[in-house]
VOGU-3710 file (C-alpha; in Angstrom, 3 decimals, decimal comma):
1> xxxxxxxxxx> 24,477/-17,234/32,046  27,680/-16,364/32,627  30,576/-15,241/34,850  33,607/-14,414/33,422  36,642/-13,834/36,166  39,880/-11,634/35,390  42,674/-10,076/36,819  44,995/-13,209/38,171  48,410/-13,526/37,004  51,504/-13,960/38,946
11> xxxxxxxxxx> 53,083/-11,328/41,581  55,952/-11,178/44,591  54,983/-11,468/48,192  53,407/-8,840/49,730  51,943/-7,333/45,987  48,485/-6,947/45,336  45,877/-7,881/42,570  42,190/-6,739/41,766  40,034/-10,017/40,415  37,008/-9,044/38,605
21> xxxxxxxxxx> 33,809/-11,060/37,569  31,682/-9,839/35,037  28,540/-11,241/35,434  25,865/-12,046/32,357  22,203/-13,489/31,403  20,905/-13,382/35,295  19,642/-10,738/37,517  22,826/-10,239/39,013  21,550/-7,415/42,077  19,204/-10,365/43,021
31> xxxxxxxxxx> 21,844/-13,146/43,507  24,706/-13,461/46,560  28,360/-13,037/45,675  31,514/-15,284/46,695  34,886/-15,906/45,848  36,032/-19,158/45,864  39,538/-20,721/45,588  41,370/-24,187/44,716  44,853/-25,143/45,222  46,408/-27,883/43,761
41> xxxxxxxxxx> 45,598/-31,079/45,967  42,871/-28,766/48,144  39,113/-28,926/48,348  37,577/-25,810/47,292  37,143/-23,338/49,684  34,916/-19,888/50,522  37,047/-16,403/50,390  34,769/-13,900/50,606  31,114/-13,498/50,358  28,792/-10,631/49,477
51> xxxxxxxxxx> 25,090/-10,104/50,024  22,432/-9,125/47,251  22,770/-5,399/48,138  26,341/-5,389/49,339  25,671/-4,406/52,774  26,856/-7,525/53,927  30,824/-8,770/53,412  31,732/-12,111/55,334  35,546/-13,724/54,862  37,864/-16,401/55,696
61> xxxxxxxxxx> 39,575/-16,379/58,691  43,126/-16,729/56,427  42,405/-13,235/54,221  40,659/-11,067/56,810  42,211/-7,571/56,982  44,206/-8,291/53,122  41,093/-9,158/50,833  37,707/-6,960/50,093  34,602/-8,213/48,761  32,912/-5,289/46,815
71> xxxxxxxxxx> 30,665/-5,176/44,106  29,312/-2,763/41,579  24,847/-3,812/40,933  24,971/-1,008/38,250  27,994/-3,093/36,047  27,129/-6,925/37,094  31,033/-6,697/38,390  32,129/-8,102/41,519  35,316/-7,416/43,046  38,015/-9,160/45,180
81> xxxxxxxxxx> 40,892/-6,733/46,160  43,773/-8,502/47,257  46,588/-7,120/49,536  49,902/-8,871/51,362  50,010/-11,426/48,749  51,351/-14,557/50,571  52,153/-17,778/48,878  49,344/-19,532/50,698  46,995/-17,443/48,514  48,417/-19,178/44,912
91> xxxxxxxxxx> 45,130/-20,857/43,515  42,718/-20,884/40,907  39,818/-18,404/42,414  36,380/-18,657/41,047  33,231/-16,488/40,942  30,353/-17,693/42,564  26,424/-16,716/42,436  23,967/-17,971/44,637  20,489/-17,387/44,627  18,291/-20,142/47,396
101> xxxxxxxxxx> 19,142/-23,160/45,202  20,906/-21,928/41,767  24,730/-21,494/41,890  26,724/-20,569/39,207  30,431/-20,393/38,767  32,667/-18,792/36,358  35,899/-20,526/34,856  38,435/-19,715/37,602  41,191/-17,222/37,066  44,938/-18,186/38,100
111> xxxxx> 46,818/-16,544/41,520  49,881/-17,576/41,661  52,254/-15,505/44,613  55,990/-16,528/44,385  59,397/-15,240/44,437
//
């Protein structure tokens, strides 16, 4: 199994990034899909979430109307598009699948939104 996360890196305020997770050695189209992220000294928290079939998107208060869950079943990708960078949204994000029980996670990929 595994989920491999890209597309972090460091941009200005108000910029925007596309994360990616490619997804591996499950059946991915089965399993829901989150985003995660951690910033340094902060629990872990939920970002976005995605349902099985995509028909269902659910998101943090803090990125409502900036990020968008999407996902494509046909490439095992998942997708976070993120808009109005702030600095609150520097942290290491991580891919997430959840099927009843099994959860896996990817390695994290780095945000960082500065100046």
């Amino acid at each position: 199994v595994q989920l491999v996360e890209s597309g972090g890196g460091l941009v200005q305020p108000g910029e925007s990034l596309r994360l990616s997770c490619a997804a591996s050695g499950f059946a991915f189209s089965s399993y829901a899909m989150s985003w995660y992220r951690q910033a340094p000294g902060k629990e872990r928290e939920l970002v976005a979430r995605i349902s099985d079939g995509g028909g269902s998107t659910n998101y943090a208060d803090s990125v409502k109307g900036r990020f968008t869950i999407s996902r494509d079943n046909a490439k095992n990708t998942v997708y976070l598009q993120m808009n109005s960078l702030k600095p609150e949204d520097t942290a290491v994000y991580y891919c997430n699948a959840r099927l009843r029980v099994t959860n896996y996670w990817g390695q994290g990929t780095q945000v960082t939104v500065s100046s």
